[in-house]
C-alpha positions in Angstrom: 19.8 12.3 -31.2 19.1 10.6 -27.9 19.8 13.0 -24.8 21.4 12.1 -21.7 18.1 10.4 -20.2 17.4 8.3 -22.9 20.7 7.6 -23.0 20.9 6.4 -19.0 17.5 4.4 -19.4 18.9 2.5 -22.1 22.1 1.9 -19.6 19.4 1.0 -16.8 17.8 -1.7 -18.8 21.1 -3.5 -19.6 21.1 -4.0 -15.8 17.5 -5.6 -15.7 14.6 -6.1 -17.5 13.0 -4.7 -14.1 14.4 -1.2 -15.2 13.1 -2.3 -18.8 9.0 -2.5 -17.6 9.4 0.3 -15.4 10.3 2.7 -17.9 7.2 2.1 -20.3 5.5 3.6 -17.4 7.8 6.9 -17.5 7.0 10.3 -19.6 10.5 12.3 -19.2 10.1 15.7 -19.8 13.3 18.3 -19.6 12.8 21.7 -17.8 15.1 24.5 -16.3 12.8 25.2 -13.5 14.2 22.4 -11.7 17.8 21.4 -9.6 18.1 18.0 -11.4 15.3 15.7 -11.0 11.3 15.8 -9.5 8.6 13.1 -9.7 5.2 13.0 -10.2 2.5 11.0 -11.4 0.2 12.5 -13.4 -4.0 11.9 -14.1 -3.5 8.5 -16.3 -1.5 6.8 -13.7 2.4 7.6 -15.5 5.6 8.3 -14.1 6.5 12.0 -14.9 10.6 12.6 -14.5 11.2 15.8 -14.5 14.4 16.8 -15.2 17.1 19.2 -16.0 19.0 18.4 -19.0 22.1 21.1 -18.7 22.6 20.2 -15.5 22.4 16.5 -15.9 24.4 16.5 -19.3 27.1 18.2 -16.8 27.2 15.4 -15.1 27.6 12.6 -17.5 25.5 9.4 -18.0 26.8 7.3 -15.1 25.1 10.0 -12.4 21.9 10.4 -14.2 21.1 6.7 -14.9 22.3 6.7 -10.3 19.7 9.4 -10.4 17.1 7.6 -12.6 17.8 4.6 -10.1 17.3 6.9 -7.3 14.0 8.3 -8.2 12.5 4.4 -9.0 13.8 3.0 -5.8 11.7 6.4 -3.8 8.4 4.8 -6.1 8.9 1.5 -4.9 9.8 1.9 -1.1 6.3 3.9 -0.9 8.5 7.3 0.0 6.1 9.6 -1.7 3.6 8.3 0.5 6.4 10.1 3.2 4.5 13.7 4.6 6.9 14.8 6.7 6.4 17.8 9.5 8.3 21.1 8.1 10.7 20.6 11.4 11.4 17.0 10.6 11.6 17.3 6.7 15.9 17.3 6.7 15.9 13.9 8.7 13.4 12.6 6.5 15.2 13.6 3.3 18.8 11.8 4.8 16.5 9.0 6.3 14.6 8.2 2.9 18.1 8.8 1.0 19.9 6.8 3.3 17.2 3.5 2.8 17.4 3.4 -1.0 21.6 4.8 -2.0 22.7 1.7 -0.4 21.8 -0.1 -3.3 23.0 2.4 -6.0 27.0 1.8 -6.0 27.3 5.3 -8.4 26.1 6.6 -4.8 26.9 4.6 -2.1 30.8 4.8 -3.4 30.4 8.7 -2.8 28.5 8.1 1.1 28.8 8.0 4.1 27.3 6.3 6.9 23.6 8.6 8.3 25.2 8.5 12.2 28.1 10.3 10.8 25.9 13.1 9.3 24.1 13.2 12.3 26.7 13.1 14.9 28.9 15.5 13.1 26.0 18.1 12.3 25.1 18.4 9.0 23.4 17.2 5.7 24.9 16.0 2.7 25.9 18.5 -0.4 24.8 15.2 -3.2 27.4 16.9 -5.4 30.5 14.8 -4.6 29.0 13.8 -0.8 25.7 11.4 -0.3 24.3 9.5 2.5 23.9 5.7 2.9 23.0 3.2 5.8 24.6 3.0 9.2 27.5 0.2 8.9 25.4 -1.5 11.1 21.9 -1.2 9.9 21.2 -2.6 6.7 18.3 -3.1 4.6 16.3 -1.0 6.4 13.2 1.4 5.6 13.1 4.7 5.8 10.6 4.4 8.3 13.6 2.8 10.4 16.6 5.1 9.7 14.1 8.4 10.5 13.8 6.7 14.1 17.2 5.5 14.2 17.8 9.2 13.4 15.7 10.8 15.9 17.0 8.5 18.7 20.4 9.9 18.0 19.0 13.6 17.9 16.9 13.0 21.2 20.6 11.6 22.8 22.6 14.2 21.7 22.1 17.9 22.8 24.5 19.3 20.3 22.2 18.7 17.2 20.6 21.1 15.8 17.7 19.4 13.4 17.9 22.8 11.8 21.1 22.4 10.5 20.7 19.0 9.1 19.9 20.2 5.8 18.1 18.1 3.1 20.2 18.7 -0.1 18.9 15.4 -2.2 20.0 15.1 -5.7 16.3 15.3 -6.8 13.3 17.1 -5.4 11.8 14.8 -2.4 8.0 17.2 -3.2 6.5 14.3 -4.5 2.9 15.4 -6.7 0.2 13.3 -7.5 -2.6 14.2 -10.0 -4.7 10.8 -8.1 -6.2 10.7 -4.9 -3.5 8.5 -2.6 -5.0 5.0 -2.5 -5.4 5.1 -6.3 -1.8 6.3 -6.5 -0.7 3.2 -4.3 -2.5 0.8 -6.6 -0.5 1.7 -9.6 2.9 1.4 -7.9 1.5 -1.3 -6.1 0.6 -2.9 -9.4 3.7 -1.7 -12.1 6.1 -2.7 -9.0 5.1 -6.1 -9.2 4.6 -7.1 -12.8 8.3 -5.6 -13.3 9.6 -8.3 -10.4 7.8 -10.7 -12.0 9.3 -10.2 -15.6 12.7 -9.5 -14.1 13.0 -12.9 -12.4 16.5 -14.0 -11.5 17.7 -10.8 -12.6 16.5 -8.5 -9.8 18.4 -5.3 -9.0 19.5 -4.8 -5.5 16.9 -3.7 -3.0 14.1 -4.6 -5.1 13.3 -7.8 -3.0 12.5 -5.9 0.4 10.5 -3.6 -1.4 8.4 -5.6 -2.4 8.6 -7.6 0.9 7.6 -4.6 2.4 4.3 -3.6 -0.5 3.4 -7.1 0.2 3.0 -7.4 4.2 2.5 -3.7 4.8 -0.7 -2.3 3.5 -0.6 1.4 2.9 -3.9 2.2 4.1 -5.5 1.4 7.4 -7.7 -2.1 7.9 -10.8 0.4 8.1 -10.3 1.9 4.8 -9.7 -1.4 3.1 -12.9 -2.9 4.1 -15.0 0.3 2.9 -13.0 0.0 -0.3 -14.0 -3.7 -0.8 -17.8 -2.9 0.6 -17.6 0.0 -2.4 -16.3 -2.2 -5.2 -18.7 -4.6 -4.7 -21.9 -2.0 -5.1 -24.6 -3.1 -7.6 -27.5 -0.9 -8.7 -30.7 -2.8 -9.3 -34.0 -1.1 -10.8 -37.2 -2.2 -11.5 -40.5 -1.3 -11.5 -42.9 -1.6 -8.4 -46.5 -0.7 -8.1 -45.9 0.4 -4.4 -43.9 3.3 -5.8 -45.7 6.2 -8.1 -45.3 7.1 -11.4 -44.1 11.0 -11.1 -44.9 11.0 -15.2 -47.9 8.7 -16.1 -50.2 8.5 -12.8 -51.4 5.1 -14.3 -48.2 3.4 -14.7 -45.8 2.0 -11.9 -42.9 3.5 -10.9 -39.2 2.8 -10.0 -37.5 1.6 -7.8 -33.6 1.2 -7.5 -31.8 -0.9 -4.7 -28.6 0.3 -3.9 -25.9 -1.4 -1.9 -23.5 -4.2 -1.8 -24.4 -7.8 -1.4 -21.7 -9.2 1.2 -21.8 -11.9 3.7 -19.3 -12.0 6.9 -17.8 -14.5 8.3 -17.1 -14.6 11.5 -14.4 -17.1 13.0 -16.2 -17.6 16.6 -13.6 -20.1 18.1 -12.5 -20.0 20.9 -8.8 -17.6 20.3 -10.3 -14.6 19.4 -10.3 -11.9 22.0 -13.8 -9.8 22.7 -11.9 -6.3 22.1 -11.4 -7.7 18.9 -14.5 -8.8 18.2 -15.9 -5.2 19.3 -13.9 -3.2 16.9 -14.8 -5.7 14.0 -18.3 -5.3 14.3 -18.0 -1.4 15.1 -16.8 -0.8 11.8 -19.4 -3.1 10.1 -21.9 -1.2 12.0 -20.8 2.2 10.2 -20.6 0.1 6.9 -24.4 -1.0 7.3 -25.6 2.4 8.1 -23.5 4.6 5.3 -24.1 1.6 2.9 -27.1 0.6 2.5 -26.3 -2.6 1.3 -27.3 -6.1 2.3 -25.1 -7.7 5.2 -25.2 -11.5 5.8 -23.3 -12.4 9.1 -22.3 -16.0 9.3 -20.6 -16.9 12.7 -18.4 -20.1 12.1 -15.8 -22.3 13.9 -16.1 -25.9 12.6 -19.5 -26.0 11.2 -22.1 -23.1 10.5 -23.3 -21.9 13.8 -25.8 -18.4 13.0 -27.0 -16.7 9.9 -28.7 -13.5 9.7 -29.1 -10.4 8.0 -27.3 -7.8 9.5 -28.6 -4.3 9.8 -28.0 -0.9 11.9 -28.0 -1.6 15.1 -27.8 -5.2 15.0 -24.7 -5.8 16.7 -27.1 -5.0 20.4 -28.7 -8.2 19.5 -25.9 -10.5 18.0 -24.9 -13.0 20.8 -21.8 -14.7 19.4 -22.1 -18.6 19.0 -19.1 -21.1 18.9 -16.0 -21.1 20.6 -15.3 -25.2 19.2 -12.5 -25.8 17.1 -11.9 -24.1 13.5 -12.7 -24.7 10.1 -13.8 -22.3 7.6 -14.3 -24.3 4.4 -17.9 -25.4 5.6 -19.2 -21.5 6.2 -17.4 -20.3 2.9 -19.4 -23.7 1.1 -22.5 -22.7 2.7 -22.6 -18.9 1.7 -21.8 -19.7 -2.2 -23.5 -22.3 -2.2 -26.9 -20.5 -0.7 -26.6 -16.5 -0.4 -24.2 -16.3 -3.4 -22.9 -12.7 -2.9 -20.7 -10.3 -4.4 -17.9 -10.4 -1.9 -16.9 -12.8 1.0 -15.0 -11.2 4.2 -13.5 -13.5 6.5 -13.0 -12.2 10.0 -10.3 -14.6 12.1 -7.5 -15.1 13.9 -5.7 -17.1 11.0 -5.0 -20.3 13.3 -6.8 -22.5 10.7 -6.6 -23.6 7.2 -6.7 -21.2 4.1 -10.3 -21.7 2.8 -11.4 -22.2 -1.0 -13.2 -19.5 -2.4 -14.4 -19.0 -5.4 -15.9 -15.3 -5.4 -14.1 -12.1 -4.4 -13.1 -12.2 -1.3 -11.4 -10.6 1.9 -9.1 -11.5 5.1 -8.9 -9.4 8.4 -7.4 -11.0 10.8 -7.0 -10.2 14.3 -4.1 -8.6 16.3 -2.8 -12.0 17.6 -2.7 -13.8 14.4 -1.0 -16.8 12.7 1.2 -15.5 10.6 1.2 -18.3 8.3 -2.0 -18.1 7.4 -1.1 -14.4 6.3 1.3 -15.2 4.1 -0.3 -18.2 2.3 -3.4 -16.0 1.7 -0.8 -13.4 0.1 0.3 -16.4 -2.1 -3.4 -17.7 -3.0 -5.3 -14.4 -3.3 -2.7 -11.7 -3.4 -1.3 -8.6 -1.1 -4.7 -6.6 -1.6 -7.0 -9.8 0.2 -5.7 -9.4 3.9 -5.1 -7.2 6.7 -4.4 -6.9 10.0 -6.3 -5.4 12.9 
């Protein structure tokens, strides 16, 4: 016989095949050791649901499936991702609550507004009593209510942040088995297929969180490119008589290149800003030395201007060519056509067309950017192709 979470999936996906995809990617597995419900993901890249089942059979199948609902919407609004200071972990908990019950009814019904909790002193009990969004602040991240939160702490000198408990129907200790960026992939990934299945039957919410996966990369524009330069490594061995056989002293010995094959462009017209162009080129610079790889810098506005082979320490000698109008398509021809690399970064300010390329490939764009450009490349190449400075 079905228990009470198998029951409330089943409940869920009546609602929307988005529910549906998302729970092939769930192990449930019952304990006492818990309140209600806890999430993890564990070493193959599955949801774990933890969950009590006396307590949740106690509470019938319209709470848990608001519960199941509750722990998916945390997964896709990027809230385990959340590492909140011990002193700040209350207004976190009503802040991250607050951003995701406002699209659970079985909750929101039983809410009220965060500025009451906060204004009157005290957390929620998430037994007959939840938090939702300010009247007037809707659809907003958690990111948004903690600040909206704060502002109203730093305002008021009768809150005590102490006693603004965080009493959430599940466990807001989110565990991972996978280092973070890994972790962010998957959701990344299993959040979108599900929208993607679920078309035109979307549950509420689900559109800004993916809004938000889309335009807001989790990690850093840094970390990005090193993860691009590291995909992209290639191991080539072969033998060389300039090296020594340790083994047979009359046979030749081996040599094996290391390293990523990558070419740079560099949009060198005349909108880009020199800071810009200094903290691009100081993070190639610490690519090139930890690398090893080989570095081909193209510098482009309308037609091909320089190419060279960057190295450490090159940047001292680089003087940047261009400043003309843009156009891309002739630099990203030119480096298939000739160097044919692994990878293809793009460095520009966006205020040109979207070029045509055929290998893997990467945007960063520059503080002052065209946002249009950002979004078409999301629509050509994908959310994981483009950051921002």
């Amino acid at each position: 016989m079905k228990d009470i979470v198998e029951k409330a999936w089943i409940e869920l996906a009546k609602e929307s095949v988005f529910f549906s995809y998302i729970r092939m990617h769930f192990e449930n597995i019952p304990t006492e050791n818990i309140r209600t419900t806890k999430l993890s993901i564990t070493s193959s890249g599955n949801f774990r649901l933890l969950y009590n089942p006396r307590r949740l059979k106690s509470y019938g199948i319209r709470f848990t499936k608001a519960l199941i609902k509750h722990e998916i919407y945390h997964i896709i609004f990027g809230h385990i991702f959340i590492k909140p200071k011990k002193r700040e972990k209350g207004i976190w908990g009503l802040a991250m609550d607050a951003s995701i019950n406002q699209y659970i009814k079985e909750l929101d019904s039983l809410s009220e507004p965060l500025d009451v909790f906060l204004l009157e002193g005290h957390g929620t009990d998430n037994e007959t009593l939840f938090v939702t969004a300010p009247i007037n602040m809707l659809n907003k991240t958690a990111e948004e209510y903690f600040t909206y939160a704060m502002d109203i702490i730093e305002k008021s000198n009768f809150i005590d942040m102490e006693e603004v408990n965080d009493s959430s129907p599940d466990s807001h200790e989110f565990e991972s088995e996978l280092p973070e960026e890994i972790t962010f992939d998957i959701i990344s990934e299993v959040v979108t297929q599900a929208y993607d299945k679920s078309a035109g039957n979307e549950p509420n919410g689900i559109e800004l969180a993916i809004s938000i996966m889309a335009k807001k990369n989790k990690f850093d524009w840094k970390t990005l490119i090193r993860r691009f330069f590291g995909s992209s490594v290639i191991v080539d061995k072969y033998r060389t008589q300039m090296r020594p056989n340790r083994r047979y002293d009359d046979q030749p010995g081996w040599r094996t290149e290391r390293g990523p094959k990558i070419a740079v462009i560099v949009d060198t017209s005349g909108s880009i800003i020199e800071e810009e162009f200094n903290d691009f080129f100081s993070e190639i610079e610490d690519i090139a030395r930890v690398s090893g790889g080989k570095i081909s810098l193209i510098q482009a506005d309308e037609n091909v201007q320089s190419v060279l082979q960057y190295s450490k320490g090159k940047w001292r000698d680089t003087v940047l060519k261009g400043k003309g109008s843009t156009d891309l398509q002739p630099a990203v021809d030119y480096v298939e056509e000739n160097l044919r690399p692994e990878g293809i970064i793009v460095f520009t300010d966006g205020w040109v067309e979207v070029p045509n390329i055929n290998r893997r490939c990467f945007f960063v764009l520059s503080k002052k950017h065209n946002p249009e450009f950002f979004s078409q490349v999301i629509d050509i190449y994908g959310n994981k192709k483009i950051v921002t400075l």
